[in-house]
N, C-alpha and C positions, 0 to 999 in steps of 0.2 A: 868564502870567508864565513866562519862561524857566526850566528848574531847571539847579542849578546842576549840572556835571559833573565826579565824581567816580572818579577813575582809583586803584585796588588792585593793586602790584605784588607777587602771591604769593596764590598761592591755598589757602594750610597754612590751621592751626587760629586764627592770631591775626588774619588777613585779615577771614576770614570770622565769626570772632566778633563783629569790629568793626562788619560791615554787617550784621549781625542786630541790632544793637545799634541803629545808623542806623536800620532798616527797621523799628522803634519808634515812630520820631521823625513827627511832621504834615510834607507835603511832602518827604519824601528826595527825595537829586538823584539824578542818573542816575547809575548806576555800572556802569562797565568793571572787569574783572577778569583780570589777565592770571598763567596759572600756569604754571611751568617741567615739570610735570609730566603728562601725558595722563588725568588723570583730574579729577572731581570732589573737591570738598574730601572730606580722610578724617583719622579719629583716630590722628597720629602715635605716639601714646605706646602704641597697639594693636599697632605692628608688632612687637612681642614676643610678642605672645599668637599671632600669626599664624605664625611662625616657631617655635613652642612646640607648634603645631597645637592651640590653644584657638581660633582664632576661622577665619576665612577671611574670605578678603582680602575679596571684598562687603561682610562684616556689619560691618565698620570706616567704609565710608563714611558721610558722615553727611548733605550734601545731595545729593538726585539733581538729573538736569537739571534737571526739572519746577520743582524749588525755583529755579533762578533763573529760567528763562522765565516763571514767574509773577508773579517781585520786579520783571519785565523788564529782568534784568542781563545783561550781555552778556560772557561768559564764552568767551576764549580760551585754553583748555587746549593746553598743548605749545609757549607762543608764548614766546619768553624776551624781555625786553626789555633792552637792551645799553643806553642811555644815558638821561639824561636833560638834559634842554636849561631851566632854571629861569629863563631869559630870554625865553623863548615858551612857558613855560608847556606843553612838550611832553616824552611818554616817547618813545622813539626805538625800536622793536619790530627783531628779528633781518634783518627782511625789508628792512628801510631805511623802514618805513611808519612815519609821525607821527600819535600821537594825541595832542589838546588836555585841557589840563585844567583846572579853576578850583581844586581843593584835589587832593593828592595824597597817599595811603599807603601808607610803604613797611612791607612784612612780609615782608622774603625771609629770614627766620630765620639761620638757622648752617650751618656747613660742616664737615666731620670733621677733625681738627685729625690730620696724618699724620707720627707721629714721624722725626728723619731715619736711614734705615735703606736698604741696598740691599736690591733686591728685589721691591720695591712694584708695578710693574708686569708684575709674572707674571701669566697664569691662576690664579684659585684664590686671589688676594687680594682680600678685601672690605673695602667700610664698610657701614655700618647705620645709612641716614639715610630710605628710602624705600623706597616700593612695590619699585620694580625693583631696589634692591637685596637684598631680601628673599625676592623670587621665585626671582632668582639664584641665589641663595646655598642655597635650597631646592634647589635643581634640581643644585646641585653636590653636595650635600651626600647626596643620593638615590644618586649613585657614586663617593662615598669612605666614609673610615670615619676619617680622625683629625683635629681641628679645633687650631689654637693662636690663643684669644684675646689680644688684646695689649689690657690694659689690665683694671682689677678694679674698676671703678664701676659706676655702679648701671647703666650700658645691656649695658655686658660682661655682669654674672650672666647678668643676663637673657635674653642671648645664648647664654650658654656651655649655661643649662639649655633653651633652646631646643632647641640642634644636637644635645644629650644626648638630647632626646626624638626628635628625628630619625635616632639609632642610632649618632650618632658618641662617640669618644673624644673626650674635650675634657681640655685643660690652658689653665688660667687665669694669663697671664702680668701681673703688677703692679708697677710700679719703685716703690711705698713703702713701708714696714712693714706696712701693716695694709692691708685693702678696705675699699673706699668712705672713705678718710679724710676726706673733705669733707664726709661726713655722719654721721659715727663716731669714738668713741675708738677708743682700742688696744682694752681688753677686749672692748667690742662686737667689733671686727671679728675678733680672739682667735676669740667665740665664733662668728661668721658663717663665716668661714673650715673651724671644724669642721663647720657646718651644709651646705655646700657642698660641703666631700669627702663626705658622705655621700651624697649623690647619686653619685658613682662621678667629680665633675668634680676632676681636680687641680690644685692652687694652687701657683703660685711669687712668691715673693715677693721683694721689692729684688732687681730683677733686669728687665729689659728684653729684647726682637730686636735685635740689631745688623744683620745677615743673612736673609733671607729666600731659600733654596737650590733649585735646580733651575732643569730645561731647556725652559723657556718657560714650564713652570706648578709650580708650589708642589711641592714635594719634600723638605723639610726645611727648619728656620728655626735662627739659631746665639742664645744669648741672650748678653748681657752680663757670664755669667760663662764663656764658651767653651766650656758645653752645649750641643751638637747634639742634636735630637729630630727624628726625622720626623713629616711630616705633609702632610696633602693640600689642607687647606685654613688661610687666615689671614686672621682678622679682626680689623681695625684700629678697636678702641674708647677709646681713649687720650682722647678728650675732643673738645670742638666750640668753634669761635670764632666772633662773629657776623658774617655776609655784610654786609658795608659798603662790599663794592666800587664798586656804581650809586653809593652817596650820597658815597663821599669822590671819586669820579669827576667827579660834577656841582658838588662845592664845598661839600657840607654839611660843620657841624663831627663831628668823627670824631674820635674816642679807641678805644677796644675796640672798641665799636660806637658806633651813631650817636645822639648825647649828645643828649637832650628832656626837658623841660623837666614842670613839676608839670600840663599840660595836653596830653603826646603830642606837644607841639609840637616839630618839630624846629629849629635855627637860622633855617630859610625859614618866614615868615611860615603861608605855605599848604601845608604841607608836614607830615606827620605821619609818626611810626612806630609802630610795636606788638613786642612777641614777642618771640625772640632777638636779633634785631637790633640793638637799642637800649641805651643804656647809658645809666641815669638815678643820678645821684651817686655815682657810679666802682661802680656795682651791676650785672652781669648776670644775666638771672634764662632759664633753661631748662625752666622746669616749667610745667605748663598754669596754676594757680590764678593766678599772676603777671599772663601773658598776660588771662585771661577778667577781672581786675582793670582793664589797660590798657586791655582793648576799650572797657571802659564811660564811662570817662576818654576817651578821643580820640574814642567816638561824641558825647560830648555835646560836647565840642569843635568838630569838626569842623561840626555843626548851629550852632552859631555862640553856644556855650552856653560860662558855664567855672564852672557850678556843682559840678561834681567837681572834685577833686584826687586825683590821683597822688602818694603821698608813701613810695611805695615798697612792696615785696611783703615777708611772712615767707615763708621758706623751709620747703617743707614736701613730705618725699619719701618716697615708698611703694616700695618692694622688689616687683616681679610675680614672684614665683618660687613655683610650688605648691609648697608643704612653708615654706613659709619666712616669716615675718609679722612683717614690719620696718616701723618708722617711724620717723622723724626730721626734729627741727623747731625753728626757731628757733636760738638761741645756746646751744650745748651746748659752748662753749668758753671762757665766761664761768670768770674769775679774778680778778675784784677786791674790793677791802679785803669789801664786800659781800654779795659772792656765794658762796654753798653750794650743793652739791651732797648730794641724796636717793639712794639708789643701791640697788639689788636686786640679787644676781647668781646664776645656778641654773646654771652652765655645763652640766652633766648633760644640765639638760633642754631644755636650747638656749633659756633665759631672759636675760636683760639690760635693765632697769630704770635712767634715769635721769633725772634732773630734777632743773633747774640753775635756783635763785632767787635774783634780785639783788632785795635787801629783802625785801618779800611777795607781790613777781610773777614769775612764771614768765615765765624767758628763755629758755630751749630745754628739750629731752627726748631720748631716745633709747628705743624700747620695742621690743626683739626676743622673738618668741616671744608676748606678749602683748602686742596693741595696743589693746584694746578702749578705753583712756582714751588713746586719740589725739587724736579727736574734740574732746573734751572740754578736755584740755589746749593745742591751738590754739586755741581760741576765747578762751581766757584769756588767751596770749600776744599775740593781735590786740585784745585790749581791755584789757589791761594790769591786770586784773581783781587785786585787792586778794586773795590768797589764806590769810593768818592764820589769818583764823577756822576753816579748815578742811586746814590742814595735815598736823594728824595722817592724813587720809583723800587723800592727792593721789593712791597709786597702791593703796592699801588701806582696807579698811573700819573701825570705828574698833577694833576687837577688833585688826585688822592678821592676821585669817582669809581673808579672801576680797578679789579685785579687787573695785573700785569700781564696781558698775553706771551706767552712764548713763542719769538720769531724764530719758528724750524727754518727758515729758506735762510736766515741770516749765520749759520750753526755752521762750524766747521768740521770738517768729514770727520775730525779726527775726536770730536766730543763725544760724550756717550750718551744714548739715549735710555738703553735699559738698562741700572745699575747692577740689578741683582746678576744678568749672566754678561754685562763687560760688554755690550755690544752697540759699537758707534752709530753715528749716522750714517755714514762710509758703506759701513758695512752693509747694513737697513737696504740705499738707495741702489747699491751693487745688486743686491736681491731682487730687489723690484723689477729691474731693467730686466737682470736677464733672467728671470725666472717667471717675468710678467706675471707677476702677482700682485694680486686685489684686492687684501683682505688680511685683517690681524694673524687670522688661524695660518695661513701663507707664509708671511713672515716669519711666526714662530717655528712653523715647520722646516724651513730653512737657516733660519740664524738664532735659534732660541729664544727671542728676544719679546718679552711680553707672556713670557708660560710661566714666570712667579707670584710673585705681588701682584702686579698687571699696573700697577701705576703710569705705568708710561704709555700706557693704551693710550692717553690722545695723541698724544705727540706724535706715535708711530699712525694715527690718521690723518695728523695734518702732514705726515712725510708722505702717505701715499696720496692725499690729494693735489700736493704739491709737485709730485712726480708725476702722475697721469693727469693731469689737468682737469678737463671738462667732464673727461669719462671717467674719470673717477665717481662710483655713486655709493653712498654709507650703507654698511650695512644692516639693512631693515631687522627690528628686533623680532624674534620667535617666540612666544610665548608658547613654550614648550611648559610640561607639566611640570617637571622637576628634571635636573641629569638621567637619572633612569629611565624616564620613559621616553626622551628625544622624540617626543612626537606633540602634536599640538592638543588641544582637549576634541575641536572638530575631528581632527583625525582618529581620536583613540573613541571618540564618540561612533566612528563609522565601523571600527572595527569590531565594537561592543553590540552595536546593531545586526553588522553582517552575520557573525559569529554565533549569537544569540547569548552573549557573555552575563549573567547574571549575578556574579559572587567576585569577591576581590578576588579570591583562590584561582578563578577559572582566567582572571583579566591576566592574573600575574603568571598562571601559568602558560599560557598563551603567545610567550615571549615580548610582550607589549613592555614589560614594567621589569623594573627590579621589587626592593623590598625596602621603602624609606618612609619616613615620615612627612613626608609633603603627600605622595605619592597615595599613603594611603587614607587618609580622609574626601583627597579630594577625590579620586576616583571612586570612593564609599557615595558622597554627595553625585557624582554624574552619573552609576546606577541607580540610585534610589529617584534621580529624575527623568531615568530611560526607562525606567520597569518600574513605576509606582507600586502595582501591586504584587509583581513577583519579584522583586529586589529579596535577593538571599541576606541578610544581615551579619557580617560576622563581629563579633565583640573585638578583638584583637587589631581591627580596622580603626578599630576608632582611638581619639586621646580620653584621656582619663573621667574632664568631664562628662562628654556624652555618654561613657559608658554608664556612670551613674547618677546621671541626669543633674546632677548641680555645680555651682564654680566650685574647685579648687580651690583655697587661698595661702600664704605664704607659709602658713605654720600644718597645712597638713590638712585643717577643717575645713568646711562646705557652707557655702551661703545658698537659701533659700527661697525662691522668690514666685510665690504664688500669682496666677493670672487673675490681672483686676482689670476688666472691659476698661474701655477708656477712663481709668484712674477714680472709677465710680464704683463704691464698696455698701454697706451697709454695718450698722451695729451688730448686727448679728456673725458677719463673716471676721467682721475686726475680732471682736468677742473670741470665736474661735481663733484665731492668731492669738492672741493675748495669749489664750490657754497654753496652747503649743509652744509660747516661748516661755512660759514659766515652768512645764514639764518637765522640759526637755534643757533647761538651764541655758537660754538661748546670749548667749556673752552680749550681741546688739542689735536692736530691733531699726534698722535705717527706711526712713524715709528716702526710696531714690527718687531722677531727677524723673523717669518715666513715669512719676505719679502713682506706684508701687510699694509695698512693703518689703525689704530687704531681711531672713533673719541670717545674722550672720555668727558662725563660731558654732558648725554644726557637725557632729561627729558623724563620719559616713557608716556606722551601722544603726544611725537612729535617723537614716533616711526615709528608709521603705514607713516607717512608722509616724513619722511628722507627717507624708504625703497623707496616709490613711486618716490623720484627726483631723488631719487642714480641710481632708475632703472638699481640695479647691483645683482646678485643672493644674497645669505646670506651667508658670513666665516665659520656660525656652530662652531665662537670662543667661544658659550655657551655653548654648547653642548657635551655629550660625546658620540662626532662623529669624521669623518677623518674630518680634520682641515688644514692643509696645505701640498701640495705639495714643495718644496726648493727646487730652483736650481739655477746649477753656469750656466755660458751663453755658456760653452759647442762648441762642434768644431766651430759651426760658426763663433765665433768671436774670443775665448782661443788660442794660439798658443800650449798649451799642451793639449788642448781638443781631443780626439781619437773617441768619441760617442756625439750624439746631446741630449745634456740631458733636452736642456731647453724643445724639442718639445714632448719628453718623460715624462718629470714631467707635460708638460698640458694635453698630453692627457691620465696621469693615474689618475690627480686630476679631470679632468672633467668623468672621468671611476666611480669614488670612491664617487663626493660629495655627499651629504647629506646623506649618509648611518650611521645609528646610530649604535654604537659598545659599550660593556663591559665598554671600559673607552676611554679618548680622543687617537687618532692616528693621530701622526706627520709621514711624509714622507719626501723622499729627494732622487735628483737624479743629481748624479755628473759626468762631463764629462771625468774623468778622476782619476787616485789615487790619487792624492793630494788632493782628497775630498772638495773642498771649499764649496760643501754643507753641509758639513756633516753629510753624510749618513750614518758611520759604528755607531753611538750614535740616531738613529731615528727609530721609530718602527718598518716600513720598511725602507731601504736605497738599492740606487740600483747605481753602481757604474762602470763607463766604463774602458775596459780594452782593449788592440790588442783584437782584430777578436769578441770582445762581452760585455758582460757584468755582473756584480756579484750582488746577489739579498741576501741582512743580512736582520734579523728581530729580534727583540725584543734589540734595541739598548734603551740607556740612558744616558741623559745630566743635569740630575737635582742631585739632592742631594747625590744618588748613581752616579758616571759613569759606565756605562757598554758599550764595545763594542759589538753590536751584530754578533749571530751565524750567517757564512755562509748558507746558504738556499740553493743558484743552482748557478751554472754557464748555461750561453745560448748565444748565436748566436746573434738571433735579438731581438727587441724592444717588438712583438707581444709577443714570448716567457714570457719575464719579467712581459708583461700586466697578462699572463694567471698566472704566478707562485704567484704573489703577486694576484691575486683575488682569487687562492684557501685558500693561506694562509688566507687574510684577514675573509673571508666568515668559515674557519674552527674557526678560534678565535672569530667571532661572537659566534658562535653556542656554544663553549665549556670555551670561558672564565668565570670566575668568573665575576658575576657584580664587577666591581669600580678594577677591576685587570688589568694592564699596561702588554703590551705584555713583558714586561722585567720583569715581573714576572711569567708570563703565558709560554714563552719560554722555559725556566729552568726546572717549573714546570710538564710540557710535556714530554720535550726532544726533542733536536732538530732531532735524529735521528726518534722519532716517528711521531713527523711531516712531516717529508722527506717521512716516508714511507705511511701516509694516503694519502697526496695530490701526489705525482707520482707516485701511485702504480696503473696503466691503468687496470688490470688486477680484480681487485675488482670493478672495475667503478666508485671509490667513488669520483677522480677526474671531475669526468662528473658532478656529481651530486651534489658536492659543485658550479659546473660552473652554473647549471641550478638553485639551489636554491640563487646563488648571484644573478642573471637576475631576477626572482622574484623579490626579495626584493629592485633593484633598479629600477623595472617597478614601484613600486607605489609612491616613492620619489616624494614627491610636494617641491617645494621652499615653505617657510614659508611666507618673505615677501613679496612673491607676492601675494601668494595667503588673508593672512590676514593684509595686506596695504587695499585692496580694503574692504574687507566682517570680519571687528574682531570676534570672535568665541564670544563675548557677549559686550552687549555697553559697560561695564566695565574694560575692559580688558586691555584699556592702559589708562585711570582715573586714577590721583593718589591720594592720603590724601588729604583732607584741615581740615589744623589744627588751631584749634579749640582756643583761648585762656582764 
């Protein structure tokens, strides 16, 4: 018996779901696959994690060849198909070659929808729809430093914290009031918006690009209120329309996209679509759960079934931004005679709670900051689930103390647990058993479930500890460097030693690492702390400030921040600052909180020349290095002063400067308990008492408070000197890159700290002492040395832009 011959235009996520779907069915026909792209099918909704430097581009694919030479599909990657001929039943390939079809589906998804703006075809403009764009964009992004996203939806964040993780400055450009309004009110995105500056990414809002500036490639961009910002690079996230060109081309009916029917079917008999493409009662839908819905509907279809029906998707969208835990779902813009609104709001703590009931069924939600009843709450909206009886508890428990847990073991097979690929509990605990498997990565390799969003990761751990009982054990987190380097920093620390790896070049060549932004700072910091004085320096390792030794700030200029021992200057050095700021037209002269002078609004080629007048060492306020000494003025002057902390805090900052560590370290050293410096909140603080002195570490004064662990009590000054250099030099050595010793503390233990650095007996106290002495014998000041000789004529050059 002949089988029938089925041809697949698009080989994305909605293609391929569809003939996995068929590849179910007794007898599938033969299917061709033709994709506009050189790869195997891959997890589009992953190209943010990959760009983010969470995954790497492999782990996103999801069949290899093997998978279809097995299914015997015949799969032309890179092949585009230009026409379609529905009177001979033929697709028309790029080459002019005819291939025959008996049913055909089309999945050629959406297109980046590109605002009208001059500009767009510079260098250094992107979209963000695939592989090669993402690799791009990577690769530009590796040799610039300032990003302007156009658009504030949910693929933009995702973007913008991307490029952020890759070293760049990012500004978030959005022409509406709020971000993401298509899946938020005001207040949410109120609070999403603060949630987002806090990552250092800037937000502009009601306000658009008009202009996109410079001389062949991106140089500056103008916005719709006659704001010029430089910048190097510009990504065009403004939204997606669906590709309906093939089908309004060959005669299919076409409205948005290509309009089908409660069966996939599209106007031609034989003829199907899936995925962004489609438009089913004036509905298009962009999210995977929609698609993995379609697939199942057009596979039984297409077998010549029409026992499913398509009667359209809920809307349901997950935020990927590490720090940020967003969901949104269903009709969260319900207003009628009917409809109420449940609402939570903790702006503080970056919470926002809502859910919106027409009668006693949940119509939509919005859950920022906590999502845990996501889950939970879409299943209700997809089943229209009678919610009264237990209203009082929809996002709280019935006291209204605590969120709602999720009872998995109470969950019927047939519920879903992971929205986006449609896959039950059922399914989930079937896996488990006979796959004996123990772990997210397991499950998803077998049922899909948890390789998108990932939102549903708890659930599917209270499903596995609920299935193996006792022995079920979580699994322990990796503190892996970033995705590309899948290895730990000890481990990539033993390979650098073994090997005798001295340069980013030699680590990365070495197959250790790829080529990201996480990646290369931090492994920059763990040679320059294995090889003090042969550490090879390369410029392109580093982000923008280090290379020219001062902050960044939002519009482009550089703030300046000269080292003042423990916050003790003289008329004479003030006198010089004064000059330099009147020179050089210094926009503000701040008082920071480190007892420092800040100038701020300083143009990076009138660096090298401020360092030269200032003739004052470098703050290292760019740097994630020790940064300030604090202190109060101590016996000398204090009448409750007991120890001299001012002479203590200068000579541990002039001990300490320029050593680069893990993350920045603040210090502080107070003449007495009343702390006026504030030493028990500083990463070291060392604080005077009768007859001596108390030495805390891993304190915090930012968004957590933490007081820090006592460390040691001692006698005199020297003591203190020595007990904060072993600490310091052990936290070099053993922190996590971009880890704050008030994380690092905890992490530890302070008792096992106590016990490496004074345990005389092991000698390891010696020998932290002798490895700090190292690493502070090769300490160069920055601007002195590159005031006089810049490491390339380029170096402190900035844009000229272009109009």
């Amino acid at each position: 018996m002949k089988h029938e011959r089925l041809i697949v235009i698009g080989n994305g996520m909605a293609g391929v779901a569809t003939i996995e779907e068929i590849l179910k069915k007794p007898s599938p026909p033969t299917i061709t696959v033709f994709g506009g792209e050189p790869h195997v099918n891959y997890n589009r909704i992953l190209l943010s994690d990959v760009l983010a430097c969470a995954k790497t581009t492999e782990e996103i694919f999801l069949n290899s060849r093997e998978w279809y030479e097995k299914h015997a599909i015949q799969l032309h990657p890179g092949v585009f198909i230009t026409g379609i001929d529905l009177d001979h039943k033929q697709v028309i390939a790029q080459s002019g070659e005819r291939y025959e079809f008996d049913k055909l589906l089309i999945a050629t998804g959406s297109v980046p929808l590109i605002p009208p703006m001059k500009g767009v075809d510079k260098k250094g403009v992107f979209t963000f729809r695939n592989i090669e764009d993402t690799e791009s964009m990577i690769q530009w992004a590796a040799r610039n430093d300032r990003a302007v996203v156009i658009g504030g939806g949910l693929l933009g964040l995702e973007a913008a914290r991307g490029l952020t993780n890759r070293g760049m400055m990012v500004t978030v450009v959005h022409l509406m009031g709020h971000l993401m309004e298509k899946q938020l009110d005001a207040t949410a995105g109120a609070i999403l918006k603060t949630e987002v500056e806090k990552m250092g990414i800037e937000v502009r809002l009601n306000c658009t690009v008009k202009e996109i500036l410079g001389k062949g490639k991106v140089e500056a961009v103008r916005f719709s209120t006659g704001d010029l910002i430089k910048t190097d690079l510009a990504l065009i996230t403004a939204g997606i329309r669906p590709n309906v060109k093939l089908a309004e081309e060959a005669g299919l009916a076409v409205k948005r996209g290509i309009l089908v029917g409660y069966h996939m079917q599209s106007s031609h008999p034989e003829v199907f679509a899936v995925g962004e493409c489609v438009e089913f009662r004036g509905w298009t839908y962009g999210l995977v759960a929609p698609i993995m819905e379609q697939a199942k509907v057009a596979a039984e279809a297409i077998a010549g079934s029409r026992s499913l029906v398509y009667g359209g998707s809920t809307p349901a969208t997950t935020l990927k931004v590490a720090g940020i835990r967003l969901t949104s779902m269903g009709d969260f813009q319900q207003n009628g005679a009917d409809c109420e609104e449940i609402t939570y709001a903790d702006p503080n703590m970056g919470i926002y709670k809502k859910v919106v009931l027409q009668g006693n069924r949940v119509a939509g939600a919005i859950l920022l900051g906590e999502t845990e009843d996501g889950p939970r709450l879409l299943e209700w909206i997809r089943k229209g689930t009678d919610v009264g009886p237990f209203r009082k508890s929809l996002l709280w428990d019935g006291n209204g103390a605590q969120p709602r847990p999720i009872p998995v073991a109470g969950m019927q097979d047939n519920e879903t647990v992971c929205g986006c690929m449609s896959v039950t509990k059922g399914t989930i605990v079937e896996a488990i058993k006979t796959h004996k498997l123990t772990d997210r990565e397991g499950i998803g390799e077998k049922t899909r479930a948890c390789t998108s969003c990932k939102s549903c990761g708890p659930l599917i751990d209270q499903l596995l500890e609920d299935a193996l009982g006792s022995t079920y054990v979580a699994a322990p987190k990796v503190n892996d460097l970033c995705a590309c380097a899948r290895m730990t920093r000890q481990a990539l620390r033993q390979v650098i030693q073994e090997r005798q790896l001295k340069s980013y070049s030699t680590v990365k060549e070495s197959g250790c690492l790829g080529d990201c932004g996480v990646c290369k700072p931090g492994v920059s910091f763990l040679l320059s702390e294995i090889w003090p004085k042969d550490y090879a320096d390369e410029r392109q390792a580093r982000f923008i400030n280090d290379r020219v030794h001062a902050n960044i700030q939002k519009d482009g200029t550089f703030s300046v921040v000269p080292r003042i021992y423990g916050g003790v200057t003289s008329p004479e050095q003030l006198r010089r600052i004064a000059d330099v700021a009147e020179k050089y037209n210094v926009r503000m002269v701040k008082i920071t909180g480190g007892q420092r002078i800040d100038l701020l609004g300083v143009k990076k080629e009138d660096l090298p020349k401020i360092w030269a007048d200032l003739d004052i060492p470098s703050g290292h306020a760019y740097a994630k290095a020790v940064r300030t000494v604090k202190t109060c003025v101590g016996s000398d002057f204090c009448r409750f002063g007991v120890g001299d902390s001012t002479a203590l805090g200068i000579e541990m900052e002039k001990r300490f400067e320029g050593l680069y560590t893990p993350h920045k370290v603040k210090m502080a050293v107070s003449g007495c308990p009343r702390n006026c410096a504030e030493s028990y909140v500083k990463d070291i603080g060392v604080v005077a008492i009768e007859g001596g002195w108390e030495v805390y570490v891993g304190g915090a004064a930012g968004m957590n408070v933490r007081k820090g662990d006592l460390l040691c009590r001692v006698d005199i000054g020297q003591e203190v000197l020595d007990a904060a250099t072993k600490f310091l030099q052990y936290y070099r050595e053993n922190g996590e890159y971009m880890e704050r010793t008030y994380d690092f503390v905890p992490r530890i233990g302070i008792e096992t700290i106590r016990r490496v650095i004074f345990n005389k007996i092991s000698g390891e106290p010696d020998r932290l002492l002798e490895r700090f002495h190292e690493a502070k014998s090769a300490v160069v000041d920055p601007w002195k040395k590159e005031s006089r000789r810049p490491v390339h004529k380029r170096q402190f050059s900035d844009l000229t832009i272009v109009e």
